[in-house]
C-alpha positions as CSV (number, residue, x, y, z in Angstrom):
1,X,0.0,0.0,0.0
2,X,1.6,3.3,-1.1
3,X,1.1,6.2,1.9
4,X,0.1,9.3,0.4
5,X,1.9,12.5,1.2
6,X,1.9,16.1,0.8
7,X,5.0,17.4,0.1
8,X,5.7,21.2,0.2
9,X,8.6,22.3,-1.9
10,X,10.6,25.8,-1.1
11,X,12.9,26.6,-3.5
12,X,13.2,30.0,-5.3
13,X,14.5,27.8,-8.9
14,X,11.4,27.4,-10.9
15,X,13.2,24.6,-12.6
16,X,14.1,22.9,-9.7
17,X,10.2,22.9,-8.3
18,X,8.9,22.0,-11.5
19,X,11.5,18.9,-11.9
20,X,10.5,18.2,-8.1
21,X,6.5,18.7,-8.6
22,X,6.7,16.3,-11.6
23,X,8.6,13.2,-9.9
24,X,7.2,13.8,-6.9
25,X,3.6,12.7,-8.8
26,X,5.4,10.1,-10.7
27,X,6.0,8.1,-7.6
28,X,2.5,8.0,-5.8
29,X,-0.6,9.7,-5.5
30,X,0.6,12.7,-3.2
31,X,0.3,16.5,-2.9
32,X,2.6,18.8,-3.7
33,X,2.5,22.4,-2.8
34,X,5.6,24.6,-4.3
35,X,6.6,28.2,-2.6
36,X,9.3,30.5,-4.2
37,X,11.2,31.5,-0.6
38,X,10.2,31.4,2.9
39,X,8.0,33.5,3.6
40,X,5.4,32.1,1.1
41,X,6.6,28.4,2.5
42,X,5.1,29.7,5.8
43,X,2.0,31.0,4.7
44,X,1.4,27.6,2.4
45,X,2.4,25.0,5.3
46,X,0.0,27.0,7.6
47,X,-2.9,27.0,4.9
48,X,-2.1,23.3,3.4
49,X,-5.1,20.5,3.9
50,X,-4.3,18.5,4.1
51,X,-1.6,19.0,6.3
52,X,2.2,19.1,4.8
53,X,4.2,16.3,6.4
54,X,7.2,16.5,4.2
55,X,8.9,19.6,3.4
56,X,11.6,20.0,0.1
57,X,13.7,22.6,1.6
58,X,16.6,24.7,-0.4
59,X,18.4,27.2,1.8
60,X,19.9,30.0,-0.2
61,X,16.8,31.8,-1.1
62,X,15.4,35.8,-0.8
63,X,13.5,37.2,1.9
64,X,13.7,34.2,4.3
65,X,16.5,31.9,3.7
66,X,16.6,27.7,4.8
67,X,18.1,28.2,8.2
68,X,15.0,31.1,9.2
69,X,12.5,28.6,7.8
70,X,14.0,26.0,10.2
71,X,14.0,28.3,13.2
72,X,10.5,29.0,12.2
73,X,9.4,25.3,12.0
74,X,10.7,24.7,15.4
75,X,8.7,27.3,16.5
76,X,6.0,26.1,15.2
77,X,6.4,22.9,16.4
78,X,6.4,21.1,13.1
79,X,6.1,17.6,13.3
80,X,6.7,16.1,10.0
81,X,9.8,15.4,8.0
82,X,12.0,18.3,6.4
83,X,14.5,16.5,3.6
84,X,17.4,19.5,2.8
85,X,17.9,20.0,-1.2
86,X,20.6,22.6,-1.6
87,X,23.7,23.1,-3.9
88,X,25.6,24.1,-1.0
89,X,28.6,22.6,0.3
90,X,28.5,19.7,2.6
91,X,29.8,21.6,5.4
92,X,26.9,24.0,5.5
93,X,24.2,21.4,4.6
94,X,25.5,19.1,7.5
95,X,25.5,22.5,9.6
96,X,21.9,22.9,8.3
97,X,20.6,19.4,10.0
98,X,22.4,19.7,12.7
99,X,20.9,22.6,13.3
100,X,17.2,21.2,12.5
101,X,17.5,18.3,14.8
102,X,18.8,20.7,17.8
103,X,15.4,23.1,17.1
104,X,13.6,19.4,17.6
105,X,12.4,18.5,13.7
106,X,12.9,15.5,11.5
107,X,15.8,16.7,9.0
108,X,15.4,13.1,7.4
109,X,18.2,13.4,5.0
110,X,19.5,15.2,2.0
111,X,18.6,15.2,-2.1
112,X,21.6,16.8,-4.3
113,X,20.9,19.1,-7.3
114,X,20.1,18.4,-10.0
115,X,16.8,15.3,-8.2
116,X,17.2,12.4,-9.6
117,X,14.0,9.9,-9.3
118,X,16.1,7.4,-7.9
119,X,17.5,9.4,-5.1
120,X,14.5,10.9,-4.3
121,X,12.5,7.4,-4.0
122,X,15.4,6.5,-1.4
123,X,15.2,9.5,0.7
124,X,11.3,9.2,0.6
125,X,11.7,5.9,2.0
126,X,14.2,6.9,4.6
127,X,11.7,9.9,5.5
128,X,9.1,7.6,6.1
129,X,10.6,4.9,8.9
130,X,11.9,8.8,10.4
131,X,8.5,9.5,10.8
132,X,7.7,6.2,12.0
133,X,9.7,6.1,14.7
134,X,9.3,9.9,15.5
135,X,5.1,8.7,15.9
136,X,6.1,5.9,18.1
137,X,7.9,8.4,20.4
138,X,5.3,10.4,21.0
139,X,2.3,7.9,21.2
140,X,4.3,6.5,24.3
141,X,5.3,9.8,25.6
142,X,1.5,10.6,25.5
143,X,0.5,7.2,26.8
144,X,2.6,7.4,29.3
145,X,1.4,9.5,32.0
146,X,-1.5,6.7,32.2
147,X,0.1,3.9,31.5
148,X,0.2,1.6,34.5
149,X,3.6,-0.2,35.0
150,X,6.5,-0.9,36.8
151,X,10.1,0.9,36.0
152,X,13.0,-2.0,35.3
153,X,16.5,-1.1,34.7
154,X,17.7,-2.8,31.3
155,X,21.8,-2.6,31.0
156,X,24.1,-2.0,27.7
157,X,27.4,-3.4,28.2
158,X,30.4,-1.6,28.1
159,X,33.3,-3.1,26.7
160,X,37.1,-3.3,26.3
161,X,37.5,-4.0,22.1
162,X,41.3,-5.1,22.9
163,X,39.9,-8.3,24.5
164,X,36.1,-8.1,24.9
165,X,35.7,-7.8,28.4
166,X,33.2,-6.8,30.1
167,X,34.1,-3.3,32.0
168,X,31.1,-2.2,33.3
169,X,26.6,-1.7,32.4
170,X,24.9,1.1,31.6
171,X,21.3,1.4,33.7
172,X,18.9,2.5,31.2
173,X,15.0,2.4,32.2
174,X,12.1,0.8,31.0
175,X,8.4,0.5,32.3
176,X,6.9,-2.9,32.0
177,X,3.2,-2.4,31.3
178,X,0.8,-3.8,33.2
179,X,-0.5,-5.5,29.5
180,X,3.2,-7.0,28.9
181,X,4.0,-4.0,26.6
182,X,7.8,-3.2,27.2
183,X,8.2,0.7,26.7
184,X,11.1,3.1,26.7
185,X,12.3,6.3,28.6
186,X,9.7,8.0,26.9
187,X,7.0,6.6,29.1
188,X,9.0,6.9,32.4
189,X,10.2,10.8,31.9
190,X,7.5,12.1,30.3
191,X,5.8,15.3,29.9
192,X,3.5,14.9,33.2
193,X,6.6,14.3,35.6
194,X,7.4,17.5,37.2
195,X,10.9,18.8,38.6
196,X,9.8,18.0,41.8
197,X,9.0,14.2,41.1
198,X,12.7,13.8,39.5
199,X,14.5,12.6,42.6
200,X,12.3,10.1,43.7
201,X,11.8,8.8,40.2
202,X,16.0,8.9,40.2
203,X,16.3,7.1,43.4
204,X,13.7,4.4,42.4
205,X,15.6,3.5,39.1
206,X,18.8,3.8,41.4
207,X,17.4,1.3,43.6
208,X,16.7,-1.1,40.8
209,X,20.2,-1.2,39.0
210,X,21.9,-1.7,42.6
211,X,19.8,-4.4,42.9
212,X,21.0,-6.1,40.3
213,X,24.4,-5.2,40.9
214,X,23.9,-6.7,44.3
215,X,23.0,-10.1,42.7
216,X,26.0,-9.9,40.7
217,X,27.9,-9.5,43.4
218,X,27.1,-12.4,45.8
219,X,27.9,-14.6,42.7
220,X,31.1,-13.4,42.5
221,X,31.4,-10.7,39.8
222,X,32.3,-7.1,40.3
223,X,30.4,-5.1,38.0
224,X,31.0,-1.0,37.9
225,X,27.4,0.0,36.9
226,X,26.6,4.1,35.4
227,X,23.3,5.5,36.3
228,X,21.8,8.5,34.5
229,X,21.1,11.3,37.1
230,X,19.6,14.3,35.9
231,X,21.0,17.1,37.7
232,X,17.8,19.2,38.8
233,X,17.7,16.0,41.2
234,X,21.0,18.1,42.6
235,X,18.8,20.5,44.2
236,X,16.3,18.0,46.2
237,X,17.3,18.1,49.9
238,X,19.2,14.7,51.3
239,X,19.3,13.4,47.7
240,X,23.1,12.5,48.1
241,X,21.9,11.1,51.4
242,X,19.2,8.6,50.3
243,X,22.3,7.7,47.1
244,X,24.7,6.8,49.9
245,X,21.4,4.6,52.1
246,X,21.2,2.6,49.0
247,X,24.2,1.8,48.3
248,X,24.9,0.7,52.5
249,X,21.4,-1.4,51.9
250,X,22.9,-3.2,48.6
251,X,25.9,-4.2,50.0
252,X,28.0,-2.2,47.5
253,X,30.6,0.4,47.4
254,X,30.6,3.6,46.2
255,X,33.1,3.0,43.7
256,X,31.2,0.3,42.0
257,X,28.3,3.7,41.2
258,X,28.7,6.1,38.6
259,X,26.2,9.0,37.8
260,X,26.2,10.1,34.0
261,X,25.4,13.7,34.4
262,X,23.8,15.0,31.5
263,X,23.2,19.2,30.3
264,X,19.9,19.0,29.3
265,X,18.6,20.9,32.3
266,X,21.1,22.2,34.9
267,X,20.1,23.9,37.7
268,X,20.1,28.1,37.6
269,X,23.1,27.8,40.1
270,X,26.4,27.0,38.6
271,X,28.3,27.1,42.3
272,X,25.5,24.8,43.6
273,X,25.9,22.0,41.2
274,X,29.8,22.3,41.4
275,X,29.2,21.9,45.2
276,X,26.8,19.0,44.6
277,X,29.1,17.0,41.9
278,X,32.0,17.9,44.3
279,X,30.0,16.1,47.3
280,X,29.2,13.3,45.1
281,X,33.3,12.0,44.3
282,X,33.8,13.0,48.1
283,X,31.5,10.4,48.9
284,X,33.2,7.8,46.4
285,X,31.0,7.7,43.5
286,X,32.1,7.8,39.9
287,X,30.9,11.5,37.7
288,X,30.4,10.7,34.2
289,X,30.7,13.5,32.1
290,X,27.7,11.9,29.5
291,X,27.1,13.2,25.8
292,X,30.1,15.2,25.6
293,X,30.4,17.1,22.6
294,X,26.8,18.1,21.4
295,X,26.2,21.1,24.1
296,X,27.2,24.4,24.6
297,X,28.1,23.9,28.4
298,X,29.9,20.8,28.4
299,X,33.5,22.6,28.3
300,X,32.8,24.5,31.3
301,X,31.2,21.9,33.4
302,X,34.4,19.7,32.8
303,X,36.6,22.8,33.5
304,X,34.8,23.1,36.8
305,X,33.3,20.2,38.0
306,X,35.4,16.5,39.3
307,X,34.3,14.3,36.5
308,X,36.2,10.9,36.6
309,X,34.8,10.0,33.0
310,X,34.7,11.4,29.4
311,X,31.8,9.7,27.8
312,X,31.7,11.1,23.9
313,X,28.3,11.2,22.3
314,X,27.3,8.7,19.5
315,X,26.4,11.9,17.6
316,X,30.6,11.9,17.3
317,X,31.2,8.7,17.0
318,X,28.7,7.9,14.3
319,X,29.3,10.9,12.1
320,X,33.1,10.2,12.6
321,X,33.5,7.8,9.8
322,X,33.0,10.5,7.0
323,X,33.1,13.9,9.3
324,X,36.6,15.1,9.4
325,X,35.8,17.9,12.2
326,X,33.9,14.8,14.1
327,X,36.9,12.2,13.5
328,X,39.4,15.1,15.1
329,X,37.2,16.1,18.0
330,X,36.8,12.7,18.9
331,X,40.7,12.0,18.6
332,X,41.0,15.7,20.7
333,X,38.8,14.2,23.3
334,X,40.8,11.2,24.2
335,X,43.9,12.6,24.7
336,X,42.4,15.4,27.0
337,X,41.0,12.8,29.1
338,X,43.8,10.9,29.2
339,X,46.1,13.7,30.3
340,X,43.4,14.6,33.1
341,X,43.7,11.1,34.4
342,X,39.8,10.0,33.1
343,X,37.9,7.1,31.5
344,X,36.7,7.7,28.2
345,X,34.1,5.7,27.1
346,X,32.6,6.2,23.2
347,X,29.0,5.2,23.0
348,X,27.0,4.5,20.1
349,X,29.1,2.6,18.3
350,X,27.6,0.2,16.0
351,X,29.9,-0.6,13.0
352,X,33.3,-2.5,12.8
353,X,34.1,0.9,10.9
354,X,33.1,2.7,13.9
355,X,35.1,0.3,16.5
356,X,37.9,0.6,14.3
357,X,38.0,4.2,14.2
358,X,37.4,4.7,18.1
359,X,40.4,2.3,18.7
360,X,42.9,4.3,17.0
361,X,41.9,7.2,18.7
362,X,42.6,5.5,21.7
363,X,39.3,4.8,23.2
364,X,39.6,2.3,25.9
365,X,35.7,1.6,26.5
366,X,33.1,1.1,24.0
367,X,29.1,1.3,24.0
368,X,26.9,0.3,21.5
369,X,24.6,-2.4,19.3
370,X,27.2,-3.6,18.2
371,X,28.0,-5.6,20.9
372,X,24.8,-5.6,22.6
373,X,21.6,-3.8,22.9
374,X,19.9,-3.0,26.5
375,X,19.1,-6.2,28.1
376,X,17.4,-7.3,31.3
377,X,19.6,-8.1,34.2
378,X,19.5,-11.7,33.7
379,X,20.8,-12.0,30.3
380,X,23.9,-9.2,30.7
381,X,24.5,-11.4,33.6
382,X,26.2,-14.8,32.3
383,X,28.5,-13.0,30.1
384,X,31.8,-12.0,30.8
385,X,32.9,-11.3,27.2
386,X,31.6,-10.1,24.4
387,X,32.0,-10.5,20.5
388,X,32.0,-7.2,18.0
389,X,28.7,-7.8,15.4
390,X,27.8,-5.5,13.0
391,X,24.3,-3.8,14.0
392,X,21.4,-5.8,15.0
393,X,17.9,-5.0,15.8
394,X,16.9,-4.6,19.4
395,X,14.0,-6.3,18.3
């Protein structure tokens, strides 16, 4: 069954948007609405029926260039898929997405000039499982706040590629529905939890993972387990407290934690979370800095705060391979944690390509599918090594 679509091509070269009206009707019954800049794009996408779910966008046009249109889709809240068709160089087009996935959109991919029915068809497709998976996100984030459940902590292995051994597990949560439905972070953080509920919601995933970690441990195996810890928890009175009663009522050690602190949402006082962060390696537990190298803050918070791990964003490590910038900032990275006496650990890795590259730059600790998806506790459990595999679904 072909899904029908209305695609809403801005581009100031009438030749282009007539080549792109006429194979754009070749390939299915969709809609195709064409505006010469911007400003008319704006005024069509708010006027379309039905609704545009798949913008042609070029970004050196009059009035209101690519990047404004962007800006003004995010604003907008746009919520179908935006494909980039410039003559630009790749540089600027790459800035372009990056830029349209930070503002929260669905920059599926890119067509080159002069559109070729072939490329098209493949981007189309590629636009389509984006918009797939960007519908399944939200009908669980929306579900969520009444979807009965209980939270589990699933765990990604992370591994030594010199000899496969298991170094430590990543907590990541799930809720198991109440109907058997396994759903992901999405359902547990979503839009209905409030600052305020944070902690406890923190503490209760925390409380899972040690858990598990305590099993482990009475059979005999050490595992160092990272727990994600969202740092508006920071501000919550005797949080660092009820981290250091779990840990006494597991059995564990301190050193066996780490926290991945992420910069999503920091609190409004620098000084406080340096304070906070400095309390928590006082205490023993390992500070992860996690997604280093997509935000604006991260410098500073490394500059300033006791982090005992690097942990580079799959963002790097993915666009690596044919990035040159990426490639060097991740080779930067390493060396900067190794002369501060950190881990580094590269997540996201999911190709030998992608193994191979963070090895030579010296990456001690890998992430990714290609070694394992999240599992439950009892699967990442038997297994004290672990083979490289190219990417496999998670199923």
């Amino acid at each position: 069954m072909v899904t029908t679509h209305h695609f809403l091509i801005v581009d100031d070269d009438p030749i282009f948007t007539a080549v792109a009206e006429s194979v754009i009707r070749s390939t299915g019954p969709h809609h195709a609405s064409v505006a010469g800049d911007g400003r008319e794009g704006l005024e069509r996408l708010e006027a379309a029926v039905p609704p545009v779910d798949v913008v042609l966008l070029d970004l050196n046009m009059p009035s209101l260039d690519g990047l404004a249109y962007l800006r003004s889709l995010g604003e907008r809240g746009y919520r179908g898929a935006v494909i980039i068709s410039s003559g630009e160089s790749k540089e600027i087009i790459e800035a372009a997405r990056q830029m349209g996935r930070m503002l929260g959109l669905v920059v599926c991919g890119v067509l080159k000039k002069p559109l070729r029915r072939d490329a098209f068809l493949a981007e189309l497709a590629n636009c389509e499982a984006c918009l797939r998976g960007a519908a399944a996100l939200s009908q669980d984030a929306d579900a969520s706040a009444s979807t009965p459940g209980e939270i589990v902590p699933y765990f990604q292995p992370q591994i030594s590629p010199a000899d496969g051994r298991l170094v430590g597990l990543e907590a990541l949560v799930r809720l198991k529905a109440t109907d058997g439905r396994l759903l992901g972070p999405p359902s547990v953080f979503h839009h209905g939890v409030k600052d305020a509920d944070l902690p406890k919601l923190t503490l209760a995933i925390a409380d899972r993972a040690m858990a598990a970690a305590a099993h482990w441990r009475a059979a005999g195996h050490q595992r160092r387990i990272s727990i994600n810890l969202d740092a508006r928890t920071l501000d919550a009175p005797d949080f660092q407290a009820e981290l250091l009663q779990l840990v006494e009522k597991h059995g564990l050690e301190p050193r066996q934690v780490v926290f991945e602190l992420t910069e999503t949402a920091l609190p409004k006082s620098m000084t406080g979370l340096i304070e906070q962060l400095t309390r928590i390696r006082m205490a023993g537990f390992g500070l992860s800095l996690d997604d280093y190298g997509t935000g604006t803050a991260n410098y500073a918070l490394l500059r300033l705060c006791p982090f005992s791990e690097l942990k580079i964003d799959k963002s790097i490590v993915q666009s690596g391979i044919t990035d040159r910038v990426s490639r060097l900032f991740l080779q930067t990275a390493v060396a900067m944690a190794s002369d501060l006496g950190m881990e580094v650990v590269a997540e996201g890795v999911e190709t030998l390509d992608q193994l191979r590259m963070v090895e030579q730059a010296g990456v001690p600790v890998v992430q990714g599918f290609i070694y394992s998806p999240a599992v439950p506790a009892e699967v990442a459990f038997p297994t004290e090594t672990w083979t490289a595999e190219p990417l496999r679904s998670t199923g």
